[in-house]
N, CA, C and O atoms as a CHARMM CRD file, in Angstrom:
* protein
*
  380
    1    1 UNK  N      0.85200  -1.17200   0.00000 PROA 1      0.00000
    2    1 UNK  CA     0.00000   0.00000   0.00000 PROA 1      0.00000
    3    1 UNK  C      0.90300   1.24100   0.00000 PROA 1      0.00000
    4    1 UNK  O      1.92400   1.40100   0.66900 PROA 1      0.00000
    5    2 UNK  N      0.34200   2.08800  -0.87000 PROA 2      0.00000
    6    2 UNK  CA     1.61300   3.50200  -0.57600 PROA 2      0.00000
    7    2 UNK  C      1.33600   4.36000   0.00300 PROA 2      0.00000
    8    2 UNK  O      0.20100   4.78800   0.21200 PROA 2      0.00000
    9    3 UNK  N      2.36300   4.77300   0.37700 PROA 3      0.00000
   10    3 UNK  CA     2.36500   6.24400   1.53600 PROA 3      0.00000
   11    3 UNK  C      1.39900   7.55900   1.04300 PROA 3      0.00000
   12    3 UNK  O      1.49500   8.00200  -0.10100 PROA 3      0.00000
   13    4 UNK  N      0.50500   8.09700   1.99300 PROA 4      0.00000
   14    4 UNK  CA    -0.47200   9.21900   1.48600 PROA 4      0.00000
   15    4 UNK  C      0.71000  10.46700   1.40600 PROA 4      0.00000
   16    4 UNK  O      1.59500  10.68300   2.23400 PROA 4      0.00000
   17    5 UNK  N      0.37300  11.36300  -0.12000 PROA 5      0.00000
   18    5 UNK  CA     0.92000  12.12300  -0.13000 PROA 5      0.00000
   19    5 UNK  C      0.47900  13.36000   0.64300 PROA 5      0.00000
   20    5 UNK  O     -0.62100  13.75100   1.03300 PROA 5      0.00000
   21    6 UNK  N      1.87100  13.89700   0.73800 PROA 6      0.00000
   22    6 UNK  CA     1.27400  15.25600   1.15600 PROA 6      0.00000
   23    6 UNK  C     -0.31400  15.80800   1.19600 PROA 6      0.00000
   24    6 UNK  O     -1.06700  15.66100   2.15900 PROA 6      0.00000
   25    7 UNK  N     -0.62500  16.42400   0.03400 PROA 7      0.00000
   26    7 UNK  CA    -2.01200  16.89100  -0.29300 PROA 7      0.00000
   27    7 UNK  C     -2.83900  15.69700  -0.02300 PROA 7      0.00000
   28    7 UNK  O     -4.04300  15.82600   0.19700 PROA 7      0.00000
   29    8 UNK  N     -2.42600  14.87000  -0.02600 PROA 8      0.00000
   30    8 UNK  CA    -3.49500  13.79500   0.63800 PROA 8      0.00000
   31    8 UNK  C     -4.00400  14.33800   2.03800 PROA 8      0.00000
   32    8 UNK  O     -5.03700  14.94000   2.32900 PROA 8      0.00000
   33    9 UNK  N     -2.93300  13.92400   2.80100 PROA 9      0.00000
   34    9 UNK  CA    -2.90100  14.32400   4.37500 PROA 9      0.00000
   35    9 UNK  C     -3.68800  15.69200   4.14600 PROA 9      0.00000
   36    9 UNK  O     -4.91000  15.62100   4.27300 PROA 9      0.00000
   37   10 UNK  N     -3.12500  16.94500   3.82000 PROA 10     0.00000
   38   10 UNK  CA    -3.66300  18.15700   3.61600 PROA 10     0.00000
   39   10 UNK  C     -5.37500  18.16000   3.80600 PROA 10     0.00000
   40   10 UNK  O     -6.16000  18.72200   4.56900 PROA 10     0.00000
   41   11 UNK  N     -5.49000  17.11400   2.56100 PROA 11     0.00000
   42   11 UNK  CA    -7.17300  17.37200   2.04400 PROA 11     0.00000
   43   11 UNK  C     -7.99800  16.77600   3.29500 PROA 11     0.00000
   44   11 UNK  O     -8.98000  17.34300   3.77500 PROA 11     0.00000
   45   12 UNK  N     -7.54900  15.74200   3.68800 PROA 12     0.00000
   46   12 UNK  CA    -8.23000  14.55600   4.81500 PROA 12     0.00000
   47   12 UNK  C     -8.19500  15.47700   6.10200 PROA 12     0.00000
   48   12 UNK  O     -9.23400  15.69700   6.72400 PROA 12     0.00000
   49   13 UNK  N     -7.23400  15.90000   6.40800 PROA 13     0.00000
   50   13 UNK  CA    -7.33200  17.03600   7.71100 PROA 13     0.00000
   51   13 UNK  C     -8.12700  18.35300   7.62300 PROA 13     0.00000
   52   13 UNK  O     -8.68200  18.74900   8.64800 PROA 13     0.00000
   53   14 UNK  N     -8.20300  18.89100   6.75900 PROA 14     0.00000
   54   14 UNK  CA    -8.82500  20.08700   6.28800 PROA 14     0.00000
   55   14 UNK  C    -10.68400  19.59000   6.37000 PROA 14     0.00000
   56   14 UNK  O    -11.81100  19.97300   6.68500 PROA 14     0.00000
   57   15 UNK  N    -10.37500  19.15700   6.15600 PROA 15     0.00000
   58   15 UNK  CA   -12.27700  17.87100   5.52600 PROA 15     0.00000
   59   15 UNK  C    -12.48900  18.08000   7.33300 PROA 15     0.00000
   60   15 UNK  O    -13.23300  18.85400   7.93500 PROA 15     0.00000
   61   16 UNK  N    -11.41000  16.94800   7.91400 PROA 16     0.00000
   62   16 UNK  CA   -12.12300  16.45600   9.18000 PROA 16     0.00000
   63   16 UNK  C    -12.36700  17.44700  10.22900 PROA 16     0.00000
   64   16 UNK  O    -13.20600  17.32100  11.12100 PROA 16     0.00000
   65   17 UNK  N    -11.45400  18.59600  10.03800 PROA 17     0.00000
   66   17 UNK  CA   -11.73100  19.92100  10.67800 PROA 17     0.00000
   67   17 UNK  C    -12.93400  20.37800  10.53700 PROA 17     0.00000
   68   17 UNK  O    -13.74200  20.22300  11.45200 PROA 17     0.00000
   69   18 UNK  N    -13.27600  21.01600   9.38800 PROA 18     0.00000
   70   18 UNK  CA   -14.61200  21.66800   9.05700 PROA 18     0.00000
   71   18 UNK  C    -15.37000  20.74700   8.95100 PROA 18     0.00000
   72   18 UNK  O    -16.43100  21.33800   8.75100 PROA 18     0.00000
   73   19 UNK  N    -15.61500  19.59000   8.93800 PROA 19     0.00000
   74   19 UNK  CA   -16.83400  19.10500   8.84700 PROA 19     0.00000
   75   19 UNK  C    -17.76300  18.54300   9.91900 PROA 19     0.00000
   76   19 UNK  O    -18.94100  18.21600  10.06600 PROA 19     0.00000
   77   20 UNK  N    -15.72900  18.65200  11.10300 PROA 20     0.00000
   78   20 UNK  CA   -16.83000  18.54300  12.71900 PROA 20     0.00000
   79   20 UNK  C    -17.30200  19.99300  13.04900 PROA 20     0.00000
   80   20 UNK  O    -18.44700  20.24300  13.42600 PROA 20     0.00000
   81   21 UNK  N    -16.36300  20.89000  12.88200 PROA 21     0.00000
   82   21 UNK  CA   -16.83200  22.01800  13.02800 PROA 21     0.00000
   83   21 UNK  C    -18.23800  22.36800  12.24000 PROA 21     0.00000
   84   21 UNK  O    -18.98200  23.27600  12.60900 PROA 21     0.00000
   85   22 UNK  N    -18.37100  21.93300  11.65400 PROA 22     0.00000
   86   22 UNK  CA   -19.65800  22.73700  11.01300 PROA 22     0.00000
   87   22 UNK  C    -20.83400  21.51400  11.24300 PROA 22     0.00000
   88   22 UNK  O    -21.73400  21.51900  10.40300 PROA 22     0.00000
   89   23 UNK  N    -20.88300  20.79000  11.98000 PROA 23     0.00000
   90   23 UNK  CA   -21.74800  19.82500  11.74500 PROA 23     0.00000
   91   23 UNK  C    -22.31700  20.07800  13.62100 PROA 23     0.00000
   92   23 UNK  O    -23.43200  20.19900  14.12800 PROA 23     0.00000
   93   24 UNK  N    -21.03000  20.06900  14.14400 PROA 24     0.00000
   94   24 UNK  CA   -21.20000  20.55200  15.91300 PROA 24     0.00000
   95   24 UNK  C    -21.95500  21.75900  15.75800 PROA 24     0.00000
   96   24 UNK  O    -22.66100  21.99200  16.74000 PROA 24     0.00000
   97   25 UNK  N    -22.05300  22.87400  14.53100 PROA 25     0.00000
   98   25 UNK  CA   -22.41700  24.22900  14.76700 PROA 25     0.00000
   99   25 UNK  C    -23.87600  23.90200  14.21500 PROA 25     0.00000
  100   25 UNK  O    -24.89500  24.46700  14.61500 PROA 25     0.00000
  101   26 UNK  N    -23.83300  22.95400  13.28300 PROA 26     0.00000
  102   26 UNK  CA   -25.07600  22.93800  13.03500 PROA 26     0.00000
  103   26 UNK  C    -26.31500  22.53200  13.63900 PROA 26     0.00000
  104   26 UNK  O    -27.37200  23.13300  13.44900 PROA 26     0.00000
  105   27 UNK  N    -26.14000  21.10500  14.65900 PROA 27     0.00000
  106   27 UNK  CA   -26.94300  20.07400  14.77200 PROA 27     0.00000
  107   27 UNK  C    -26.97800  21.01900  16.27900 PROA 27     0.00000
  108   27 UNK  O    -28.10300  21.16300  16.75900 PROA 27     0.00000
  109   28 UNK  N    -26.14500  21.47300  16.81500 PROA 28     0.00000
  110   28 UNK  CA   -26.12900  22.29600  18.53500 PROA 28     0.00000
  111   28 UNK  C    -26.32400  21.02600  19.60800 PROA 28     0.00000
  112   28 UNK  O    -26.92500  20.96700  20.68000 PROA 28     0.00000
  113   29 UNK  N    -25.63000  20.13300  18.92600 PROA 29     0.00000
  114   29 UNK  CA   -25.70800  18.61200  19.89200 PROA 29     0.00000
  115   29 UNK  C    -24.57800  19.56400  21.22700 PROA 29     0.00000
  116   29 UNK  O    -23.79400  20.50800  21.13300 PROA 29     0.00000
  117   30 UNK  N    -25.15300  18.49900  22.63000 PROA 30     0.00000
  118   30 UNK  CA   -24.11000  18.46000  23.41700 PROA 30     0.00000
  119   30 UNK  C    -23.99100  17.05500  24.55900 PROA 30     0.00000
  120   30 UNK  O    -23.53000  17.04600  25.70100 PROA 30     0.00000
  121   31 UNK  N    -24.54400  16.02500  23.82200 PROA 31     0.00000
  122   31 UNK  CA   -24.42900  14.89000  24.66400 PROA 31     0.00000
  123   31 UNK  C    -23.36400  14.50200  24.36900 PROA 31     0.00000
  124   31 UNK  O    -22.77700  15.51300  23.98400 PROA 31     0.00000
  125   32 UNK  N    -22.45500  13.35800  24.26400 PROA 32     0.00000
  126   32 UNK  CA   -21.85200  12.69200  24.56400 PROA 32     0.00000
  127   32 UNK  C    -21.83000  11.73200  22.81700 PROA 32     0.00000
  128   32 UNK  O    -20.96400  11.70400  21.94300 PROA 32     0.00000
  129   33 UNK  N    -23.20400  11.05600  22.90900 PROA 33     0.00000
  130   33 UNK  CA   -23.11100  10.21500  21.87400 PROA 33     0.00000
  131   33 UNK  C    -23.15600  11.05200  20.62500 PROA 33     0.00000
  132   33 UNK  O    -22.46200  10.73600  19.65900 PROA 33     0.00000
  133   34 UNK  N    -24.17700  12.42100  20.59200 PROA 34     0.00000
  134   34 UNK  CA   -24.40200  12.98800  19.39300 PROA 34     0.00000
  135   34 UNK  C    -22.90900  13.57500  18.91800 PROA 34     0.00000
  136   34 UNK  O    -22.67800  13.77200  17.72500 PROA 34     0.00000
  137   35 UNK  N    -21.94500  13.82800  19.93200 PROA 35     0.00000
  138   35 UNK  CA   -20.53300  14.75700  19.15900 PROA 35     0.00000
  139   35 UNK  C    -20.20000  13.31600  19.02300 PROA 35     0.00000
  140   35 UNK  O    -19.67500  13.44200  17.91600 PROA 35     0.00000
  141   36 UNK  N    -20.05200  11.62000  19.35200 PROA 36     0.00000
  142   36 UNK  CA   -18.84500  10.75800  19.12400 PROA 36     0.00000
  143   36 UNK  C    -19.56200  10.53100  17.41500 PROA 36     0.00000
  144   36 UNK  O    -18.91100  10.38400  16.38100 PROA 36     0.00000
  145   37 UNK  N    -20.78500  10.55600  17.53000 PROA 37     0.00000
  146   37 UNK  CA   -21.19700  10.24300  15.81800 PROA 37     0.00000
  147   37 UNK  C    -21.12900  11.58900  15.16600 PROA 37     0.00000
  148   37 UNK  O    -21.87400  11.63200  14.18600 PROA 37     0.00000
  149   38 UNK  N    -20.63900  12.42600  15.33400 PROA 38     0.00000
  150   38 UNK  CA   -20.84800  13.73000  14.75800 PROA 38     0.00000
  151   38 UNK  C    -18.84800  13.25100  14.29500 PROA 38     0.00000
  152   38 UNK  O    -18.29200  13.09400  13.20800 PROA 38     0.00000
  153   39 UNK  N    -18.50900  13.19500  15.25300 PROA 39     0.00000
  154   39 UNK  CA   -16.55300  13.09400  15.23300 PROA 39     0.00000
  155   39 UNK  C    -15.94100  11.88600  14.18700 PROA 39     0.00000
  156   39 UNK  O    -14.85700  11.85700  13.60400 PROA 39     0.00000
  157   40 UNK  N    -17.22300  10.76100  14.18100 PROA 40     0.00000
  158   40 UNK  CA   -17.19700   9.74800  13.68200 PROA 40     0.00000
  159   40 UNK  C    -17.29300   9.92100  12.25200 PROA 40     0.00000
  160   40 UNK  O    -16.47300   9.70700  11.36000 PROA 40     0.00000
  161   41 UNK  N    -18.48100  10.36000  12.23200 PROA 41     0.00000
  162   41 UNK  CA   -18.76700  10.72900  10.63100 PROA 41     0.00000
  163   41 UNK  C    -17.58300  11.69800   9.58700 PROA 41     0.00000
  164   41 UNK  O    -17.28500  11.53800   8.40300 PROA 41     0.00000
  165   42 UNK  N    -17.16200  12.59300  10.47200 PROA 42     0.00000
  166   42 UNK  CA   -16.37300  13.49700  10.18200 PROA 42     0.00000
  167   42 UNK  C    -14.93300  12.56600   9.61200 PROA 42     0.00000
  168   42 UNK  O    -14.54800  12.47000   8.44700 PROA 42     0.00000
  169   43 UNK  N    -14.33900  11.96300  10.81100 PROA 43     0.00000
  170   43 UNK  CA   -13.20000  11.35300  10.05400 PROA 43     0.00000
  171   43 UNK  C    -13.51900  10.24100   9.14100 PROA 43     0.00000
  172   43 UNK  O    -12.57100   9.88000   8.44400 PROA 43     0.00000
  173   44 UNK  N    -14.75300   9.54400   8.96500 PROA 44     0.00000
  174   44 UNK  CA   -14.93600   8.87700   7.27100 PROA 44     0.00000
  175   44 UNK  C    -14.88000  10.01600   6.40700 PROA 44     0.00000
  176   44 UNK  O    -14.12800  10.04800   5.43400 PROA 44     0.00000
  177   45 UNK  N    -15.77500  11.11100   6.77800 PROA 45     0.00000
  178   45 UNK  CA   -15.36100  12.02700   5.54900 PROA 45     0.00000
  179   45 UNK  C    -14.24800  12.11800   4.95700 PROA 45     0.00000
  180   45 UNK  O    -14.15700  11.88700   3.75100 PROA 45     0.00000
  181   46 UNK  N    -13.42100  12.40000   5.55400 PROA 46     0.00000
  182   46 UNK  CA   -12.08800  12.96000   5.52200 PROA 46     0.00000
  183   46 UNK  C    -11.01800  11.67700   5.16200 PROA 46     0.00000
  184   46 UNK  O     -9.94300  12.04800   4.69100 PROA 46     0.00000
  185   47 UNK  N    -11.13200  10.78400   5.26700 PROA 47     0.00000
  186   47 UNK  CA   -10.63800   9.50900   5.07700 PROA 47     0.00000
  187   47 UNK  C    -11.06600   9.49400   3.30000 PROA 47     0.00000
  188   47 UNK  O    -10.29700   9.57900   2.34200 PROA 47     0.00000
  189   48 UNK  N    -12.76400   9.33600   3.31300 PROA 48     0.00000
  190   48 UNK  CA   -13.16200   9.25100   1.59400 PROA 48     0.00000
  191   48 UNK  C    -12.52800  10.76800   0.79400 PROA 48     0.00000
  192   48 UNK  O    -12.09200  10.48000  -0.32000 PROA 48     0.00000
  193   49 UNK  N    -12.44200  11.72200   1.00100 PROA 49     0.00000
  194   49 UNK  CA   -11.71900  12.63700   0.61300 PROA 49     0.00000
  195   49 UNK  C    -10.26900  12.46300   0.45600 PROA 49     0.00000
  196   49 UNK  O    -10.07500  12.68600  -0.73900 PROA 49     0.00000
  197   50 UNK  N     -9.48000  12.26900   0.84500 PROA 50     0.00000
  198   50 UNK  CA    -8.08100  11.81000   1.42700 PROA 50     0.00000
  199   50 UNK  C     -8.06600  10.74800   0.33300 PROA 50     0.00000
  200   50 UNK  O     -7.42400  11.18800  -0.62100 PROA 50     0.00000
  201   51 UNK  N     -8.61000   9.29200   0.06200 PROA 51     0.00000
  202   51 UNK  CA    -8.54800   8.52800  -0.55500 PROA 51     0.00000
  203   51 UNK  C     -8.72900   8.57900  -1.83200 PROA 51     0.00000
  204   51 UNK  O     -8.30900   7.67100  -2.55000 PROA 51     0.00000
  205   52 UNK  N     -9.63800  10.06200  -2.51900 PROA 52     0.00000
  206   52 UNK  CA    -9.94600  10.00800  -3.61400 PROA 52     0.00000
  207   52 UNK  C     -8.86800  11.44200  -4.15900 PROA 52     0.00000
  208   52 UNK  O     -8.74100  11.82600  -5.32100 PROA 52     0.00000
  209   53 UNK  N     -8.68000  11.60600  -3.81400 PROA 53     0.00000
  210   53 UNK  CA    -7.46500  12.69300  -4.12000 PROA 53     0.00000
  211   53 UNK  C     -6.47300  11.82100  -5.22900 PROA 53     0.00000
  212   53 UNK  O     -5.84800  10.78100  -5.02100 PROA 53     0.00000
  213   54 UNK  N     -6.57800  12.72800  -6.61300 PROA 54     0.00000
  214   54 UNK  CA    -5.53100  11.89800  -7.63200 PROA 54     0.00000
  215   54 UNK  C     -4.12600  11.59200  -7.09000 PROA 54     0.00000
  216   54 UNK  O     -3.54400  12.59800  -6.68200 PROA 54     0.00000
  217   55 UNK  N     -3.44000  10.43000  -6.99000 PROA 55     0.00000
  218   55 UNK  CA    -2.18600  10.36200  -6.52900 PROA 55     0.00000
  219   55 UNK  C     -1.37500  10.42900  -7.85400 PROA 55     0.00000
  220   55 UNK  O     -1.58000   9.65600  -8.79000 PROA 55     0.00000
  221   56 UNK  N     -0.42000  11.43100  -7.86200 PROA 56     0.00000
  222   56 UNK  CA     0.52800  11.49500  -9.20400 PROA 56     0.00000
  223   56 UNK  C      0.82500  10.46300  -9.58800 PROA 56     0.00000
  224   56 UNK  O      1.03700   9.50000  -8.85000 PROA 56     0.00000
  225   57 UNK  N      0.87800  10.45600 -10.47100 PROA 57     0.00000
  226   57 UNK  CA     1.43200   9.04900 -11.63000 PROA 57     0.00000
  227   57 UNK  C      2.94100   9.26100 -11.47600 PROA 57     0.00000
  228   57 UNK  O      3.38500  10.39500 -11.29600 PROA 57     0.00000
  229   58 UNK  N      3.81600   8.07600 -11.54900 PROA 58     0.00000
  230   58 UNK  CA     5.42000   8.13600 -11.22000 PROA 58     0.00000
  231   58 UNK  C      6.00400   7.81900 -12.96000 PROA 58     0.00000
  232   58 UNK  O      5.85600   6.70500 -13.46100 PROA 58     0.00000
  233   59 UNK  N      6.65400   8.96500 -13.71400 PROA 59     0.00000
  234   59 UNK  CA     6.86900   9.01300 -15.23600 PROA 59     0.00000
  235   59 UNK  C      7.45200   7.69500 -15.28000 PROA 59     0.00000
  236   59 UNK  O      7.77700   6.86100 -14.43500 PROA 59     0.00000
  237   60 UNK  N      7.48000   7.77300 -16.47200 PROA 60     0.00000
  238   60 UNK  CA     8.51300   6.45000 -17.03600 PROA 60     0.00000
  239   60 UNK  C      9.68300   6.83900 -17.94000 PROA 60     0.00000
  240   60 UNK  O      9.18400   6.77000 -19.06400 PROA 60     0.00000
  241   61 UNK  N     10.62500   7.11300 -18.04400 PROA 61     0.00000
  242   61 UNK  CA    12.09100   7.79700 -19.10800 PROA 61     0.00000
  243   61 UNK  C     12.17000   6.35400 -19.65000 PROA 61     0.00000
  244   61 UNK  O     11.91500   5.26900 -19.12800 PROA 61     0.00000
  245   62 UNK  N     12.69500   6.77900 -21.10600 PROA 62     0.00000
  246   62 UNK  CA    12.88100   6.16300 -21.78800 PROA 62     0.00000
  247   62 UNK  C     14.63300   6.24200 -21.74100 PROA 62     0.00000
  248   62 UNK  O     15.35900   7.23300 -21.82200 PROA 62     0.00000
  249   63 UNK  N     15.00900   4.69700 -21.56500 PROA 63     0.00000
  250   63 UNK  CA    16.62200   5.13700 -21.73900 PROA 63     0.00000
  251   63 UNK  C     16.86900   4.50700 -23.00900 PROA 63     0.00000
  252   63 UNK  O     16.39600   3.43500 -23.38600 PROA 63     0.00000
  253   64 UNK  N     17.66100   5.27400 -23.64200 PROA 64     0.00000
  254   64 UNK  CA    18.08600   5.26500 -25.44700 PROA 64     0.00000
  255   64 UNK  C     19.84300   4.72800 -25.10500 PROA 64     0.00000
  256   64 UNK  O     20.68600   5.08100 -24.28100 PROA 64     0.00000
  257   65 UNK  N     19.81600   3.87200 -26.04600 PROA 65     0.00000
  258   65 UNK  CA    21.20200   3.11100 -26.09500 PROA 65     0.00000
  259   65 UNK  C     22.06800   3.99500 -27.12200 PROA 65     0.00000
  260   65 UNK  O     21.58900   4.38700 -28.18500 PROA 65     0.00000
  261   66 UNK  N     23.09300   4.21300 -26.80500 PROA 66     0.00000
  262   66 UNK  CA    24.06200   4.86300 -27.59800 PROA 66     0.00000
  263   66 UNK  C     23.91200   4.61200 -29.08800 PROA 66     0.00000
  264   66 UNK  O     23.25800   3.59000 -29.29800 PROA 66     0.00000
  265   67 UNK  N     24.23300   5.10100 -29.94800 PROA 67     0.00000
  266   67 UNK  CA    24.06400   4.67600 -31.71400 PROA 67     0.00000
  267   67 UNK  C     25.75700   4.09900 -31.72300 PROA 67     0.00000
  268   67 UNK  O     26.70800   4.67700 -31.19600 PROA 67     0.00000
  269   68 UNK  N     25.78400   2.96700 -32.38400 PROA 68     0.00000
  270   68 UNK  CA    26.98200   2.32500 -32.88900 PROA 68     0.00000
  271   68 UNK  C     28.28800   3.28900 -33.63900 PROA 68     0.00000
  272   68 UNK  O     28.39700   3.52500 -34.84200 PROA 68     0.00000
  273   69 UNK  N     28.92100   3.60300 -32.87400 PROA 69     0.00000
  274   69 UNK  CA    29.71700   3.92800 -33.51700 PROA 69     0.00000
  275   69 UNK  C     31.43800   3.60000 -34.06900 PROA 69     0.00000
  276   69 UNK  O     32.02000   2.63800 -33.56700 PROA 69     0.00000
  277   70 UNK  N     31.69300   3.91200 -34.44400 PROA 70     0.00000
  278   70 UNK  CA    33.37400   3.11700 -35.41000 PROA 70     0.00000
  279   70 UNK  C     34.16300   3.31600 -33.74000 PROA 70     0.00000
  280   70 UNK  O     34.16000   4.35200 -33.07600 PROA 70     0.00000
  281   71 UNK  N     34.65200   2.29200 -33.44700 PROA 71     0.00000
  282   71 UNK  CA    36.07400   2.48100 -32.76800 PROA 71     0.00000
  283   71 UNK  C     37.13000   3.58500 -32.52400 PROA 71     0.00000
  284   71 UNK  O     37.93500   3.51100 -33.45200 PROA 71     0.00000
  285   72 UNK  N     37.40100   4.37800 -31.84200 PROA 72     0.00000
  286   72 UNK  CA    38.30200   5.60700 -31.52300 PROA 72     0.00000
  287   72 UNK  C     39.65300   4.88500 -32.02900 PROA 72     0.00000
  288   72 UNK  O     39.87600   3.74600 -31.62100 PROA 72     0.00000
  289   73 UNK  N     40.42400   5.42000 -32.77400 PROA 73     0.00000
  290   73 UNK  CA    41.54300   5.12200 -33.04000 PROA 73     0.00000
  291   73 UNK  C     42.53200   6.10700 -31.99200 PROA 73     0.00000
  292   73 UNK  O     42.71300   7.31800 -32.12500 PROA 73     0.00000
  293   74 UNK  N     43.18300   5.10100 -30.78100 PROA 74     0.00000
  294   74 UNK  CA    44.63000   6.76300 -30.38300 PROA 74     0.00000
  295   74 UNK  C     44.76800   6.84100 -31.36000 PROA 74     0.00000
  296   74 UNK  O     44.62900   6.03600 -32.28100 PROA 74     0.00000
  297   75 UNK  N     45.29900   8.60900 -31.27700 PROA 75     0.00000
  298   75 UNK  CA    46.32400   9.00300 -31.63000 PROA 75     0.00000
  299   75 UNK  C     47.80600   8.94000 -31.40400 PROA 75     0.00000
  300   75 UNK  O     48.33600   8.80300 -30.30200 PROA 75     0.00000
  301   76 UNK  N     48.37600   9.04500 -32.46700 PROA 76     0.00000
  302   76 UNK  CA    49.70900   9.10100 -32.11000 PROA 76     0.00000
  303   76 UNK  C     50.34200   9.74300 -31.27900 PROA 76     0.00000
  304   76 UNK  O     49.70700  10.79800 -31.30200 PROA 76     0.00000
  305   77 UNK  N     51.00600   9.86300 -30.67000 PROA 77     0.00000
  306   77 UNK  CA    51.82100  10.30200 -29.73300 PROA 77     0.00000
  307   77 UNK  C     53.14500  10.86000 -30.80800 PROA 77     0.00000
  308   77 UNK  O     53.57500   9.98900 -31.56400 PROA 77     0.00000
  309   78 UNK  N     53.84700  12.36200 -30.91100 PROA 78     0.00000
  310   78 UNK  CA    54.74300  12.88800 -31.47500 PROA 78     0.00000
  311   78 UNK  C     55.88600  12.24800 -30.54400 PROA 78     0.00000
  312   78 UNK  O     55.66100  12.13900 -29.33800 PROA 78     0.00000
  313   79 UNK  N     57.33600  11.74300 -31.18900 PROA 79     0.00000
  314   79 UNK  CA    58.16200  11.49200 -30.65300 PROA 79     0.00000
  315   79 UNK  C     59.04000  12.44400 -30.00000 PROA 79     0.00000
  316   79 UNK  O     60.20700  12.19300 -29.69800 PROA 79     0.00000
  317   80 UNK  N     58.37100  13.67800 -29.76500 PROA 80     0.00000
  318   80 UNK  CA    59.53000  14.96800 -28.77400 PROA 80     0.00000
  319   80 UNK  C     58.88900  14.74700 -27.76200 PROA 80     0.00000
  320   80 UNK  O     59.50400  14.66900 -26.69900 PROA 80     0.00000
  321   81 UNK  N     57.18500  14.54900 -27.79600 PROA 81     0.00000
  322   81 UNK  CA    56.88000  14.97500 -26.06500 PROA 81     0.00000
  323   81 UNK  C     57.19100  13.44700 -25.21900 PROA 81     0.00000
  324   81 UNK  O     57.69000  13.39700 -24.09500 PROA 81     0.00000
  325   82 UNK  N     56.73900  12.13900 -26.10700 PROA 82     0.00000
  326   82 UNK  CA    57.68500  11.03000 -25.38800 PROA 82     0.00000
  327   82 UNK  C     59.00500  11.16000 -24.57700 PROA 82     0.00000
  328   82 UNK  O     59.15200  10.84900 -23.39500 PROA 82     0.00000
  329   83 UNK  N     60.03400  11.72600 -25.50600 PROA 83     0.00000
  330   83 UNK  CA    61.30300  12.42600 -24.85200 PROA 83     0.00000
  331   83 UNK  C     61.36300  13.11400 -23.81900 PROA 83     0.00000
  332   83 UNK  O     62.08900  12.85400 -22.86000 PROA 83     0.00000
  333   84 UNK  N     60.63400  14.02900 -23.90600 PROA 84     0.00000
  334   84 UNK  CA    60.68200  15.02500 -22.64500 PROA 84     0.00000
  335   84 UNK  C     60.11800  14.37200 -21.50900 PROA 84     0.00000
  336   84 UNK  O     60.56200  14.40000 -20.36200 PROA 84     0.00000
  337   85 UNK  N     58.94700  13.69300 -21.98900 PROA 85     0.00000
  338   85 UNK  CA    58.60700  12.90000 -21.14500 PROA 85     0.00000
  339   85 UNK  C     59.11300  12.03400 -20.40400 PROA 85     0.00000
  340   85 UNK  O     58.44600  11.82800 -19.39000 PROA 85     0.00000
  341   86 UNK  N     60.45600  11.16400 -20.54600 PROA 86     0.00000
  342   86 UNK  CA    61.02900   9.94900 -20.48000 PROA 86     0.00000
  343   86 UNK  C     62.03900  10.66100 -19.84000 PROA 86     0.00000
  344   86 UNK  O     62.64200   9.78000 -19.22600 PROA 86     0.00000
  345   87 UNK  N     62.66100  11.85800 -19.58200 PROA 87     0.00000
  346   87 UNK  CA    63.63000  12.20900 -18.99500 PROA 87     0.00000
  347   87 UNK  C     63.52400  12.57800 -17.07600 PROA 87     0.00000
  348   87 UNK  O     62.60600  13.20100 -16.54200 PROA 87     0.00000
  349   88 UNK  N     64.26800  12.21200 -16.64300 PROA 88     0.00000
  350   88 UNK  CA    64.10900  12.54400 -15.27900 PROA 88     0.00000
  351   88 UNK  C     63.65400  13.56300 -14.90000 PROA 88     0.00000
  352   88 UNK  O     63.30000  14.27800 -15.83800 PROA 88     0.00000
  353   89 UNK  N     63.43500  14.12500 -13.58600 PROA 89     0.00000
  354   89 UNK  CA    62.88100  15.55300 -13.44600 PROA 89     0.00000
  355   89 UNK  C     64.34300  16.31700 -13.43300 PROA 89     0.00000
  356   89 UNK  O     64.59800  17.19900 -14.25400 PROA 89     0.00000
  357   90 UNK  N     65.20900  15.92400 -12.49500 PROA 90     0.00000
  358   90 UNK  CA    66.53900  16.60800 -12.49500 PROA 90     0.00000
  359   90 UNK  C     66.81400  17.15700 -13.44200 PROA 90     0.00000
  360   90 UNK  O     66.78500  18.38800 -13.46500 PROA 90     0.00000
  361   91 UNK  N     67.16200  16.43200 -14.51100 PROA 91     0.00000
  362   91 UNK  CA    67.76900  16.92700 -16.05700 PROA 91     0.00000
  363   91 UNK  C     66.91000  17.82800 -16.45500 PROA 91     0.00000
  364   91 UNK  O     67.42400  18.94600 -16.42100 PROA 91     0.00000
  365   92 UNK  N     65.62400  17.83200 -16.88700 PROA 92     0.00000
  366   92 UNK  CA    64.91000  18.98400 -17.06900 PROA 92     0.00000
  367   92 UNK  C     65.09000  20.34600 -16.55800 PROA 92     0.00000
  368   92 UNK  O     65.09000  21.38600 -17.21700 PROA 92     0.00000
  369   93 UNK  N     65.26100  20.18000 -15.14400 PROA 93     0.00000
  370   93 UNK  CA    65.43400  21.48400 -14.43200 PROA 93     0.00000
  371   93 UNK  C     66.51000  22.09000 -14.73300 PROA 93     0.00000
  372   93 UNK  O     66.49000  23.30800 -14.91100 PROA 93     0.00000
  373   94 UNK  N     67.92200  21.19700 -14.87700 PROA 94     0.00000
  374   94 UNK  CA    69.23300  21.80200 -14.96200 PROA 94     0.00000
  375   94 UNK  C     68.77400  22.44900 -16.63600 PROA 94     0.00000
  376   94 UNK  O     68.45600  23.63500 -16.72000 PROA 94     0.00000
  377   95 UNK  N     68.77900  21.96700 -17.31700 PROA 95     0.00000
  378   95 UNK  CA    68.76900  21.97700 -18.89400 PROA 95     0.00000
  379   95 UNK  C     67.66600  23.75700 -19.05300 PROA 95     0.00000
  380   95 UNK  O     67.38300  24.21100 -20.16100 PROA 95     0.00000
């Protein structure tokens, strides 16, 4: 089962607020049983609200495979920077 999103929660709390509130203001109950079915009703509301709230759809990417291409040939390497390369650090510095 998946986790209620955000605006889920949002909508379901918002619902169960006003709908005890306005149902306590309406009916002017003050027993006991009339607010637990008044409180009762309220959080099914808010539950069927909460539940029917569109849950985003999770995309789907398309992953695309590279296009075939020819083999990288190295390049050559020039035979001076090999040299310089191949020489100690010492000699460089003196030179």
């Amino acid at each position: 089962m998946p986790r209620p999103t955000a605006a889920q929660l949002a909508y379901g709390s918002c619902t169960v607020l006003f709908s005890t509130l306005a149902m306590l203001l309406l009916s002017q109950t003050s027993s006991g049983v009339g607010i637990a079915v008044i409180a009762f009703a309220a959080l099914a509301l808010g539950l069927l609200v909460a539940m029917t709230v569109p849950i985003p759809k999770t995309r789907v990417v398309a992953v695309r495979k590279p296009a075939r291409t020819a083999q990288a040939v190295p390049a050559q390497v020039p035979a001076t920077v090999g040299a310089v390369a191949s020489e100690p650090v010492h000699e460089r510095a003196a030179s």
